[in-house]
KOLTI-447247 format. One record per atom (N, C-alpha, C, O, CB): residue in three letters; x, y, z. Coordinates in steps of 0.1 Angstrom, whole numbers, plus 5000, padded with zeros to 4 digits. Atoms other than C-alpha are relative to their C-alpha. Glycine has a CB too. Layout:
% residues N
ALAXYZ
...
This chain:
% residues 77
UNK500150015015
UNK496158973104
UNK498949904996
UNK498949894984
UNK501349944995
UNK500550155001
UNK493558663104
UNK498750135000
UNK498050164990
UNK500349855014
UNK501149914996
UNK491058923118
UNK499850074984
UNK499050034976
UNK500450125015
UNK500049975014
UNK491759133086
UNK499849954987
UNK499550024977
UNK500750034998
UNK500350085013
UNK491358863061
UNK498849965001
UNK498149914991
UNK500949874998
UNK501050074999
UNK488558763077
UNK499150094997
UNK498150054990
UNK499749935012
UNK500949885006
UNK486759103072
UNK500450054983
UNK499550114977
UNK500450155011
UNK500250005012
UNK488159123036
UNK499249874993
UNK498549904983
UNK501250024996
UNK500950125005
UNK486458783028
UNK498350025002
UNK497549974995
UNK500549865009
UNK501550024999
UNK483158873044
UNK499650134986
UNK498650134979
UNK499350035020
UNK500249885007
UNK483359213022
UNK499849994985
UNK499150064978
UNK501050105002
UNK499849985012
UNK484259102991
UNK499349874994
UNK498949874982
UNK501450034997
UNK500550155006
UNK482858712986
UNK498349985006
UNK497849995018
UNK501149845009
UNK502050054992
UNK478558622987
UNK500149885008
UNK499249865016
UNK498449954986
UNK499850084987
UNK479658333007
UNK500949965011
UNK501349855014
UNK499849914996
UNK498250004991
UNK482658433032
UNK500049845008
UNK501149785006
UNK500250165015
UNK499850084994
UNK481758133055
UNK500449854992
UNK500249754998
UNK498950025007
UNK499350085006
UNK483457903029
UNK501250035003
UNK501949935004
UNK499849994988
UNK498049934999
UNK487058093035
UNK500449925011
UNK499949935022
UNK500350215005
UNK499250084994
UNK489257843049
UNK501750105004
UNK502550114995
UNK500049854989
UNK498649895000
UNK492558083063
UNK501349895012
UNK501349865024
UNK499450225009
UNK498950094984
UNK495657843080
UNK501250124999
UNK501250214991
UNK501149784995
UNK499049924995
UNK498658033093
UNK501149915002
UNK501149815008
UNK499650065013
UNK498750104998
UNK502057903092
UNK501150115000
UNK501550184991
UNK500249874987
UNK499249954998
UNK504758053114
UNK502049934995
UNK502349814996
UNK499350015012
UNK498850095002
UNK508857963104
UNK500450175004
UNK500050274998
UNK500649894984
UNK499349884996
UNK510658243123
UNK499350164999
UNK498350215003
UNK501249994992
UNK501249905002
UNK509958563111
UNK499250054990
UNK498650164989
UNK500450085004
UNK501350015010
UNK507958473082
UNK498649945006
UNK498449865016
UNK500549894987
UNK501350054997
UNK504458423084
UNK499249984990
UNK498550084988
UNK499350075008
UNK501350015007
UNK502058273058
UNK499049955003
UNK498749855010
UNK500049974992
UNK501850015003
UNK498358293050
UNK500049954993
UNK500949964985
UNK499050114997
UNK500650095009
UNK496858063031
UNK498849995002
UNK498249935011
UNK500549885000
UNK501649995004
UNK493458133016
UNK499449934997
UNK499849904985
UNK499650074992
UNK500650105017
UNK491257873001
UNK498650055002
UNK497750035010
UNK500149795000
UNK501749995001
UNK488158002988
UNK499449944987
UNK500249954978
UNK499450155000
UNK501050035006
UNK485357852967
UNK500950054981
UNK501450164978
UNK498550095009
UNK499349985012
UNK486857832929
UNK499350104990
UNK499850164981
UNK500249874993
UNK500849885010
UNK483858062915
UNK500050125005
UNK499750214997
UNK498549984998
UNK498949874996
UNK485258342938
UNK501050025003
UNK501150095012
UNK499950045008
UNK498249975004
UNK488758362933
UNK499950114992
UNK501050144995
UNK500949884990
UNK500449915012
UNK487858652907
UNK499950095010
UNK500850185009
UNK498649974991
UNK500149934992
UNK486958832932
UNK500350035012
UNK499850125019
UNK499450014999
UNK499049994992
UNK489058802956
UNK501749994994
UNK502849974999
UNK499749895008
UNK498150025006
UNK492258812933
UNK499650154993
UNK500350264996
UNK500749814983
UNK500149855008
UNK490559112909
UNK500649984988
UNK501449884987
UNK500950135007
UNK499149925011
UNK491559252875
UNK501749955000
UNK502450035006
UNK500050165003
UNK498249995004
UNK495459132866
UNK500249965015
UNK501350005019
UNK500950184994
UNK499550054980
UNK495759002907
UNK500750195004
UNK501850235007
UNK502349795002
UNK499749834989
UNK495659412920
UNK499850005009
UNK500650045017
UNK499350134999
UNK500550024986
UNK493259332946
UNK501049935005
UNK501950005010
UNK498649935002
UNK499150054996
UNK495359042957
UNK501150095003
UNK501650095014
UNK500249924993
UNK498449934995
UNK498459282956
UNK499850135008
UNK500850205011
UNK501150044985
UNK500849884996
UNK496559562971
UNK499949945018
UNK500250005028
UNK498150014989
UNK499950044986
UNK495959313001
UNK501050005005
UNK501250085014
UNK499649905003
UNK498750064998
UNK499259163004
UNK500850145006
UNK501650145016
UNK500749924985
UNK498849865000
UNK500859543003
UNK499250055016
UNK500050105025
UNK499750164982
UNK500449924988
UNK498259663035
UNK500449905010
UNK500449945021
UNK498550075001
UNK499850074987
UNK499059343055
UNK501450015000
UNK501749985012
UNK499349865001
UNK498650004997
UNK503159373051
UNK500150165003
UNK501150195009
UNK501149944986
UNK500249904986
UNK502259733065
UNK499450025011
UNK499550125017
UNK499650094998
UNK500549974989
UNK500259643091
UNK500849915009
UNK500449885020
UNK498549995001
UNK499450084993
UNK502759413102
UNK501550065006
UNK502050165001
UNK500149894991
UNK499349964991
UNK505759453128
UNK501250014992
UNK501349954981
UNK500049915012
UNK498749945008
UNK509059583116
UNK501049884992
UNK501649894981
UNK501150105013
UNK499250114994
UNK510859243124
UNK499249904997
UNK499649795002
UNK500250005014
UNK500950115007
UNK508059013106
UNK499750024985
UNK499350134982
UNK498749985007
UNK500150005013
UNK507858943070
UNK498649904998
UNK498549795004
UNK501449954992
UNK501550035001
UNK504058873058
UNK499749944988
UNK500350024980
UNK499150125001
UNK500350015013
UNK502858693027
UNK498649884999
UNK498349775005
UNK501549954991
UNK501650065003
UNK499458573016
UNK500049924986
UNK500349974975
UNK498850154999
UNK500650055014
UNK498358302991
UNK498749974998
UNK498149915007
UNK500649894996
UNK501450025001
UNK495158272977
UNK500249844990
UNK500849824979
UNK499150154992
UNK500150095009
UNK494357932966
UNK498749894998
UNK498849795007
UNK501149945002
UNK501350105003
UNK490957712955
UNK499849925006
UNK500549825007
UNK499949954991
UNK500350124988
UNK489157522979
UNK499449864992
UNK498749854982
UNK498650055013
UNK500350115008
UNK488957172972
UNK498849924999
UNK498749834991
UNK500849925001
């Protein structure tokens, strides 16, 4: 999943190597936590947060039956 965020960040942001991504396991949740650069959030969230929900929807299908996935995007400080 890290791999995948990390190829949506380079795709969609002019400076991916700002994207900060931590991972935090508690059973069989797992969150992502994005922080990118506050003048690309826009484009990485999209229109009404679609993109955002557009991600979120292909990574809780690329994920295992028995793991629950959830992604936050939030402004690097």
């Amino acid at each position: 999943m890290r791999a995948f965020l990390e190829f949506i960040a380079h795709a969609l942001l002019d400076d991916p190597s700002l994207v900060q991504i931590k991972e935090v396991r508690r059973g069989p949740v797992v969150k992502y936590f994005m922080k990118v650069p506050q003048a690309e959030m826009g484009r990485l969230i999209g229109r009404d947060g679609h993109l955002a929900e557009a991600i979120r929807r292909v990574m809780r299908a690329a994920a295992p039956p028995h793991r629950k996935v959830d992604l936050r995007i939030e402004p690097l400080d």
